[in-house]
C-alpha positions as CSV (number, residue, x, y, z in Angstrom):
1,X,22.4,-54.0,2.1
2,X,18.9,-53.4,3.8
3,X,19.0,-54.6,7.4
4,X,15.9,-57.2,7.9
5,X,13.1,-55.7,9.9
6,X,12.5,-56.6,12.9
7,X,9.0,-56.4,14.6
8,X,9.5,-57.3,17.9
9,X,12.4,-55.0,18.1
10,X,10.6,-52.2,16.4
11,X,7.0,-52.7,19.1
12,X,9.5,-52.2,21.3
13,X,10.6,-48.9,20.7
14,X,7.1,-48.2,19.9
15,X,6.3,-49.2,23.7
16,X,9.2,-46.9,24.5
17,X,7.8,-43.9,22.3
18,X,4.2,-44.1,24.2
19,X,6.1,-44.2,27.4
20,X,5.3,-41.8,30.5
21,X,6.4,-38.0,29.8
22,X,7.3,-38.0,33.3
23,X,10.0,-40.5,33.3
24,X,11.1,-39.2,30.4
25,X,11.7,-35.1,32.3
26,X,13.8,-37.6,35.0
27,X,16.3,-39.4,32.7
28,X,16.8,-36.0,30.6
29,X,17.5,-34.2,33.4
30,X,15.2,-31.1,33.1
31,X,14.2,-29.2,35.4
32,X,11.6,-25.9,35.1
33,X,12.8,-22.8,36.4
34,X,11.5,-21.2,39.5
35,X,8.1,-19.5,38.6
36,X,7.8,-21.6,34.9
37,X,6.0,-24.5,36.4
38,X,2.5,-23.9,36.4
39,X,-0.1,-25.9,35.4
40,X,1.0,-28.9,32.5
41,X,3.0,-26.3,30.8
42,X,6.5,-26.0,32.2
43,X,9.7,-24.4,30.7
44,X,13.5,-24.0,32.2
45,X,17.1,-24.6,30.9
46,X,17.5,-27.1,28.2
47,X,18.9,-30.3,28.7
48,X,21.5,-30.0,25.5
49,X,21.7,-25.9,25.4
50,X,21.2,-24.7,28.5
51,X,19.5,-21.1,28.5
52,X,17.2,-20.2,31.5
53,X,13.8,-20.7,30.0
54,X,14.5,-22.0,26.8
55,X,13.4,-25.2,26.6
56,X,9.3,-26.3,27.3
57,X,7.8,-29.3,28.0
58,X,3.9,-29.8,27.7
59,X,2.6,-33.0,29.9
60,X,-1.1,-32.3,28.7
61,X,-0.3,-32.3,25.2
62,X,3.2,-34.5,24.9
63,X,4.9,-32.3,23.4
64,X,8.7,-30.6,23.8
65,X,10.0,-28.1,22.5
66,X,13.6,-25.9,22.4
67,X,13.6,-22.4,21.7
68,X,17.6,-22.3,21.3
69,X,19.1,-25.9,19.6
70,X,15.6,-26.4,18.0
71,X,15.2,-29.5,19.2
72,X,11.3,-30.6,19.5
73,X,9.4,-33.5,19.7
74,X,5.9,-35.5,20.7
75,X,7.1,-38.5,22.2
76,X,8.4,-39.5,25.7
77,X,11.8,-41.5,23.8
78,X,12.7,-38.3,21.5
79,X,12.4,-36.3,25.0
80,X,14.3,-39.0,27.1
81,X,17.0,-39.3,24.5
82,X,17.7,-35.1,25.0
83,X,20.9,-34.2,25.8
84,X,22.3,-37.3,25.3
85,X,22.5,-38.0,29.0
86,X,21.4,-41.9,28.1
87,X,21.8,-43.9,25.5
88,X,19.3,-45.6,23.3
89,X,18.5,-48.8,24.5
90,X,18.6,-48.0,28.3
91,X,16.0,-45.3,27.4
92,X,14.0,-48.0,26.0
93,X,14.0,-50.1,28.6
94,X,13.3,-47.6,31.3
95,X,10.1,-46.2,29.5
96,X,8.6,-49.0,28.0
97,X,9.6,-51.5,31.3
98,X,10.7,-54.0,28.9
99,X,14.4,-55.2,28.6
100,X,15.8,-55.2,25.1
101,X,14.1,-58.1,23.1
102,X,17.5,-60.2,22.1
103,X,18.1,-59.5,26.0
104,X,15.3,-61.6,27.5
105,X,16.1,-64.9,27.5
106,X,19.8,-63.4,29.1
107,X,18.2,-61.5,31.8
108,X,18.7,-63.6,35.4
109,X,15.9,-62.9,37.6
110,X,18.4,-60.8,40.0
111,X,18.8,-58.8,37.0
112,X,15.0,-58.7,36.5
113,X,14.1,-58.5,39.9
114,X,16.0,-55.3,40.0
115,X,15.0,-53.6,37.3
116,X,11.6,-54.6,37.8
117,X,12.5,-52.7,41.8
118,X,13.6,-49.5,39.1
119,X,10.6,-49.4,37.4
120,X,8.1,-49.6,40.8
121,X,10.3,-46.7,42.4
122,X,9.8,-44.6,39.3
123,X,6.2,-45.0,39.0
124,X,6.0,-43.8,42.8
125,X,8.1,-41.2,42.0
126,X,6.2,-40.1,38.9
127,X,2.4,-40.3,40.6
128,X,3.8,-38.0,43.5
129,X,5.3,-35.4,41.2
130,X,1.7,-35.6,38.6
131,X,0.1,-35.2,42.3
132,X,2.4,-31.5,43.5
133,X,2.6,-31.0,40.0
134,X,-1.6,-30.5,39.8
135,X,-1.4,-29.2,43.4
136,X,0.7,-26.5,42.6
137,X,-1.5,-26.0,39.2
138,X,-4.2,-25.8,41.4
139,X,-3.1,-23.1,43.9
140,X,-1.9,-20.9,40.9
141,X,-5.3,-21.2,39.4
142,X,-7.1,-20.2,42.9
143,X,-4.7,-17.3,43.2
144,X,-5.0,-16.3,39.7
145,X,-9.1,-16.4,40.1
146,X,-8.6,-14.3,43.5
147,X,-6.7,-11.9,41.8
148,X,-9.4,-11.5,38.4
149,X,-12.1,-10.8,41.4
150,X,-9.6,-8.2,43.4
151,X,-9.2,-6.3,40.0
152,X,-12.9,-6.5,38.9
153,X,-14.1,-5.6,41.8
154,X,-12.5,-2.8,41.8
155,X,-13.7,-1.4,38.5
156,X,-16.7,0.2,37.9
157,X,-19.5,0.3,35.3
158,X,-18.6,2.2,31.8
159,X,-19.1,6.0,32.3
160,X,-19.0,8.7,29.0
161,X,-15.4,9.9,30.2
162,X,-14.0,6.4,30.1
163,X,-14.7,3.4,28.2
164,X,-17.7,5.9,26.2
165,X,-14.4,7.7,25.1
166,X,-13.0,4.9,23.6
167,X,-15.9,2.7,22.3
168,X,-17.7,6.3,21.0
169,X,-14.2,6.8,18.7
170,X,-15.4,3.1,17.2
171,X,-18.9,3.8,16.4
172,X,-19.8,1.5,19.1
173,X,-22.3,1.1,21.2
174,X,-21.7,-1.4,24.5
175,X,-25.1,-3.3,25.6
176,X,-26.2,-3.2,28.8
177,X,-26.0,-6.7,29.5
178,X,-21.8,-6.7,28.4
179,X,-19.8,-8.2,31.3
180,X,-17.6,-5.0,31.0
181,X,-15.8,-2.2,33.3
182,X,-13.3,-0.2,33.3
183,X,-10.7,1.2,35.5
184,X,-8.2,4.2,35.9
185,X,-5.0,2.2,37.2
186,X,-4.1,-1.0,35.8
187,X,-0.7,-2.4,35.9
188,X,0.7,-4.2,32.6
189,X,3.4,-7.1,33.6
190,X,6.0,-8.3,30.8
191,X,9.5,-10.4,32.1
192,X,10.5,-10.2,35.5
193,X,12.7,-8.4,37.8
194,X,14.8,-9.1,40.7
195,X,14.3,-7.4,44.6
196,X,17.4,-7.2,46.8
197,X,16.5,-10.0,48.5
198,X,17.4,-11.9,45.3
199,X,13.9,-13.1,44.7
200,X,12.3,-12.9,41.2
201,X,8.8,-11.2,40.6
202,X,6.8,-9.7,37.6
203,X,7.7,-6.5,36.2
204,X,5.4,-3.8,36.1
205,X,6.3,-1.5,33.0
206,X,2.8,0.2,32.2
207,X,0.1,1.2,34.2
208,X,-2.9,3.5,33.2
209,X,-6.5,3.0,32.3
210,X,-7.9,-0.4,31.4
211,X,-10.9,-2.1,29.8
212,X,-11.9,-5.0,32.4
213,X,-14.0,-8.2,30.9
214,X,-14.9,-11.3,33.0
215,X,-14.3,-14.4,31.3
216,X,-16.8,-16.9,31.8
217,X,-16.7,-20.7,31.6
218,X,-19.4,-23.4,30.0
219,X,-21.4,-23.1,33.3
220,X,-21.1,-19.4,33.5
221,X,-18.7,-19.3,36.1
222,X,-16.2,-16.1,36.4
223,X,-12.8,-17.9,35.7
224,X,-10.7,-15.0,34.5
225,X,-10.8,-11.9,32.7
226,X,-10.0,-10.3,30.0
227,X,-7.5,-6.5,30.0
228,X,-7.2,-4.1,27.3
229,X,-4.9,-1.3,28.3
230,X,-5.9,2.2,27.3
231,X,-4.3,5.7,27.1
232,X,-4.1,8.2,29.4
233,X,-7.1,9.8,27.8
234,X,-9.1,6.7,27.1
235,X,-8.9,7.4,23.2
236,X,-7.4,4.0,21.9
237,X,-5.6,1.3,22.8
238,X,-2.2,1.8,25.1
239,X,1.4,2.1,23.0
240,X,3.7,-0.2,25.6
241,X,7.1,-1.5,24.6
242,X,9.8,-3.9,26.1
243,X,12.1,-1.7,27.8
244,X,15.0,-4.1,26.3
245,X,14.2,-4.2,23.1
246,X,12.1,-1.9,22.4
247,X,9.4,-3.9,20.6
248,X,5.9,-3.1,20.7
249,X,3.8,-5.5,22.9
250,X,-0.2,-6.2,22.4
251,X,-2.1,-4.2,24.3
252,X,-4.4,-7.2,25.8
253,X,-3.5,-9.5,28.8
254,X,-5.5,-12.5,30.0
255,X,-5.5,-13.7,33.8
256,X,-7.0,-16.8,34.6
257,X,-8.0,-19.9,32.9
258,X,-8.9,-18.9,29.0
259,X,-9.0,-22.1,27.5
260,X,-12.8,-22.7,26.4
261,X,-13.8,-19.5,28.4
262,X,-15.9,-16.5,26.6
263,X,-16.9,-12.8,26.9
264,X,-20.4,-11.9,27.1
265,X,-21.2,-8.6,25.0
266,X,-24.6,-9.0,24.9
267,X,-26.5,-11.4,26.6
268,X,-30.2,-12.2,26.5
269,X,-31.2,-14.7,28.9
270,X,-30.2,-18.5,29.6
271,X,-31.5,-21.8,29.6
272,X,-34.8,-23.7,28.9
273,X,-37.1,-21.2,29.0
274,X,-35.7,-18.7,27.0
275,X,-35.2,-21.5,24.7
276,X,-39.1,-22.1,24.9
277,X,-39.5,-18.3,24.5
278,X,-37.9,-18.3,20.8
279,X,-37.6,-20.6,17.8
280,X,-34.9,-19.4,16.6
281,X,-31.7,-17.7,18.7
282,X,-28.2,-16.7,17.0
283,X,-24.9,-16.7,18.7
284,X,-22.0,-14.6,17.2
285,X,-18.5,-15.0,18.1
286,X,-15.2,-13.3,17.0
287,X,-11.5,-13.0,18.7
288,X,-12.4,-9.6,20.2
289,X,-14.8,-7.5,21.5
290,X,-14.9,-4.7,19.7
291,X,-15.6,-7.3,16.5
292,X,-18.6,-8.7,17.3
293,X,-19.5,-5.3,19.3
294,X,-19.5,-3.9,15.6
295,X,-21.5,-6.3,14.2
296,X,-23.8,-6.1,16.7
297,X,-24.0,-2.6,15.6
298,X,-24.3,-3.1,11.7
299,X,-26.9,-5.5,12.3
300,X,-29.0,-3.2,14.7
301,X,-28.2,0.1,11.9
302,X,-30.1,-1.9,9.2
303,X,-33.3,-3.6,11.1
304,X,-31.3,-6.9,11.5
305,X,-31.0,-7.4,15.1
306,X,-33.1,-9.6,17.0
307,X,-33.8,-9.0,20.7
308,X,-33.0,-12.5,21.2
309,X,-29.5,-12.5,19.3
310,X,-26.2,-13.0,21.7
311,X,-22.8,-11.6,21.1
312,X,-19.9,-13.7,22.8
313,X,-16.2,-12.5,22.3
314,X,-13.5,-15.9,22.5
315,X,-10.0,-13.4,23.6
316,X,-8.3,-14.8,20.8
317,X,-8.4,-16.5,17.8
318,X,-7.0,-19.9,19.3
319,X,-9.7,-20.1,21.8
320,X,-12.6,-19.1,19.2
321,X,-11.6,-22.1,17.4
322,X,-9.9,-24.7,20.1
323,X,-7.0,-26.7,20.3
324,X,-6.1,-28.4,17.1
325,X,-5.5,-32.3,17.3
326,X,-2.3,-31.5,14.5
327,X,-0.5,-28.5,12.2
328,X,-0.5,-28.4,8.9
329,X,2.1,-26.7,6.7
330,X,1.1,-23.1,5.7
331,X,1.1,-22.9,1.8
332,X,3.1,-19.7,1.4
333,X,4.7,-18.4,4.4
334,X,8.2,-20.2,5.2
335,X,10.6,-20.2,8.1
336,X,14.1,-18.7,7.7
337,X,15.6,-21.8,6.7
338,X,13.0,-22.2,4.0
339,X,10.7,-24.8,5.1
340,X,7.3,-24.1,5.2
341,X,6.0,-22.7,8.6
342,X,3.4,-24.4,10.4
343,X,0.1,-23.6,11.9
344,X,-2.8,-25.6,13.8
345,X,-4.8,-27.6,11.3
346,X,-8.9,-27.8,11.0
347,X,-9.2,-30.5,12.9
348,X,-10.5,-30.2,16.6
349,X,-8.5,-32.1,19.4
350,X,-11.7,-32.9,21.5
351,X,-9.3,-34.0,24.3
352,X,-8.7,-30.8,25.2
353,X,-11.9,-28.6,26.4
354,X,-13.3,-25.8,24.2
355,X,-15.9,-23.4,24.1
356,X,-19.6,-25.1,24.3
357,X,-22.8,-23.9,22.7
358,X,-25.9,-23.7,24.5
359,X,-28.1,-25.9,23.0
360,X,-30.7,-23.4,23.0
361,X,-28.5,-21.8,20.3
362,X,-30.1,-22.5,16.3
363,X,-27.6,-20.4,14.5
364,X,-24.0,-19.9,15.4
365,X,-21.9,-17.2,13.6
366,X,-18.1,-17.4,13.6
367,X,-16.2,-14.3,12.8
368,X,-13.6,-13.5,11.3
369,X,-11.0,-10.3,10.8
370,X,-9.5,-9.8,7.0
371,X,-6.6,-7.9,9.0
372,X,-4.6,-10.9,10.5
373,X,-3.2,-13.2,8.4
374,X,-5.6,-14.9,6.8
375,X,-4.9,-18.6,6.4
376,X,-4.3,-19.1,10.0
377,X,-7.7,-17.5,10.5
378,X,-10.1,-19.4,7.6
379,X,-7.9,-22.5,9.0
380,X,-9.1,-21.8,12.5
381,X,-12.9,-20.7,11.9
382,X,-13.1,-24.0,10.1
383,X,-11.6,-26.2,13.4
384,X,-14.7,-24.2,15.3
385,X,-17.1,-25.0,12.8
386,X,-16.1,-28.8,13.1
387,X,-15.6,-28.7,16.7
388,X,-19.1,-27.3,17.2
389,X,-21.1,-29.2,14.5
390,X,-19.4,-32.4,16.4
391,X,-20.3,-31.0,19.9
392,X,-24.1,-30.3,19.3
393,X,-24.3,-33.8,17.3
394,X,-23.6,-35.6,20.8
395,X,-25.3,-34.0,22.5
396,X,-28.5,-34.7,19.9
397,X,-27.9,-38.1,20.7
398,X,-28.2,-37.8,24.1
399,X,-30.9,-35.7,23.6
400,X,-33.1,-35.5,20.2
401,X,-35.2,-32.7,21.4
402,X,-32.2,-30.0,21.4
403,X,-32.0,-28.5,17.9
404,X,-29.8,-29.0,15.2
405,X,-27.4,-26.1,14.8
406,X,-26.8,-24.1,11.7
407,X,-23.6,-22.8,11.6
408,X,-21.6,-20.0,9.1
409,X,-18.4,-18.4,8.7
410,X,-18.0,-14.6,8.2
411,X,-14.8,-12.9,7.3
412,X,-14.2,-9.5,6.7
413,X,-12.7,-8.1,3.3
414,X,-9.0,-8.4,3.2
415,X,-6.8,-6.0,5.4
416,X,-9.7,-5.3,7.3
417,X,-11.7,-5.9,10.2
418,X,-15.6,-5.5,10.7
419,X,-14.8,-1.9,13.2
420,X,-13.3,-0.7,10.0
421,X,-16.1,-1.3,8.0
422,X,-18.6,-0.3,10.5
423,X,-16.6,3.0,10.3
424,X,-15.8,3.2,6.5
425,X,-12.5,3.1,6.8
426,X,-12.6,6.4,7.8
């Protein structure tokens, strides 16, 4: 027999779904461990499985998620209810600040009084640990940023034994105006390690040469950069693996804030009057540099290149196309227990900040590699396309005499990318 539905019962828990994420980390229990709560992203032991780092809870995005027991969610109840350290209805009540409906006409006001006193001390509690919790954010970002500058200041500009070396084996050549260096000594951090004084820091298990790459932000601010680790003789990209487990780890670290951040490869001027200067200006942008540094090549090898055309580099393939406001199932590829794996969909979450076109820009170019796997990729592209089409709409409105903006996608030929083409697969 089908229980009746019951509205009120049901807005309720809906209240209680919607409820704060920080209330919902205090009557789990979790805590982040030491050094894993920066920022809105934090991670520690899980409330049900323990672990050290297991278990990660996203206040930006409201999202949880448990590497070990699986659990995950995107709703301050599901997260409450972790661990079973309260039951049901009290989590209800707590989050949404409503007693149980078939409760309110029982409640005396001592009893309402009280939990009304509950809720007031929680909020407090909640605003002053969203208040540390930025502050902290904040001083890891500063020391982050001091750090990007320390490092790229002490790089220097591309010489022939160096970065030549290693851009010359791709049948590249860097522009001038690429926000680039390199240097001989670059330390590559993966896990941490533990002094004798019992304190925790990051463990240094490469160092050697390094491509350096300032990452700029929508007002062309130097917010982070962008590492490559090299070989000994500058020839390719560093070989590094875990000293655990021996796996081989990508050869590219980002410091700083990435998130809607780019890479200037080639640059040709800013603003209104190089927009006045040009009809017509195209931007290209791919996941790496030596992508659209190859293109940029192609194009000047066959007469297409216009001195006015730009070259921008995202760092990865997430950034290039933003965050997605929800996955999608992948149509092929399936998880170990055979459901099917999921991936960010096409649509932009425009929430969270991405990169911005300058409206000077007519034509934008997304690019794409045919060597990663390609439905994540197309899916991707397509959430840039969207996001930018949508970005440079507003702003029209605000503003009719910016232009419209043309935009294409350009993948390379499966199980390649556009250096291997620019080099014939040689």
């Amino acid at each position: 027999m089908m229980r009746e539905r019951d509205p009120i019962f049901e807005e309720w828990i809906e209240k209680a779904r919607a409820g704060s994420f920080e209330r919902a980390v205090q009557l789990c229990g979790f805590a982040p461990a030491k050094g894993l709560n920066k920022g809105k992203d934090h991670a520690g032991p899980c409330p049900d499985c323990g672990g050290r780092d297991r278990f990660s809870v996203h206040y930006g995005k409201r999202k949880f998620n448990c590497r070990g027991c699986g659990v995950k969610g995107i709703d301050a109840l599901a997260l409450a209810l972790v661990g079973g350290h309260i039951a049901f209805v009290d989590a209800c009540e707590e989050l949404s600040g409503e007693p149980r409906p078939a409760r309110v006409g029982a409640e005396t006001p001592e009893e309402k009084a009280a939990r009304e006193a509950r809720r007031r001390e929680a909020d407090l509690r909640q605003a002053e640990e969203a208040r540390k919790r930025e502050a902290d954010a904040e001083k890891y970002r500063a020391r982050e940023r001091a750090a990007c500058h320390r490092i790229w200041e002490a790089g220097r500009a591309p010489t022939k034994a160096g970065l030549g070396r290693y851009f010359d084996a791709r049948r590249i050549i860097l522009p001038a105006s690429a926000l680039i260096r390199e240097a001989d000594d670059i330390a590559f951090y993966h896990g941490e390690e533990v002094d004798e004084r019992g304190f925790s820091h990051p463990r240094v298990i490469h160092r050697g040469p390094a491509m350096l790459a300032q990452m700029l932000d929508n007002a062309g601010e130097f917010v982070g950069l962008h590492i490559t680790h090299l070989r000994a003789d500058w020839s390719g990209k560093a070989e590094i693996f875990d000293p655990e487990t021996g796996e081989a780890l990508p050869p590219k670290k980002m410091r700083g804030s990435k998130k809607g951040s780019h890479i200037v490869v080639r640059e040709t001027g800013r603003g209104s009057n190089a927009a006045a200067m040009v009809a017509s200006r195209r931007l290209f942008i791919a996941e790496g540099i030596e992508t659209v540094a190859s293109v940029a090549v192609s194009l000047r090898a066959c007469g297409r290149l216009a001195p006015q055309d730009m070259f921008w580099a995202a760092g990865d393939l997430g950034n290039l196309g933003g965050p997605a406001a929800a996955t999608i199932a992948h149509p092929t590829l399936k998880t170990p227990k055979g459901r099917a794996q999921r991936l960010p969909g096409p649509v932009p979450d425009f929430s969270e900040p991405g990169i911005l076109i300058p409206p000077y820009v007519t034509h934008l170019v997304l690019l794409g590699d045919g060597d990663s796997e390609r439905v994540l990729t197309q899916t991707t592209l397509e959430r840039g396309r969207r996001r930018y089409a949508a970005d440079r709409d507003r702003l029209r409105e605000t503003d009719p005499t910016i232009p419209p903006l043309a935009i294409g996608i350009a993948m390379a030929p499966e199980g390649d990318d556009f250096n291997d083409m620019l080099r014939g697969r040689e």
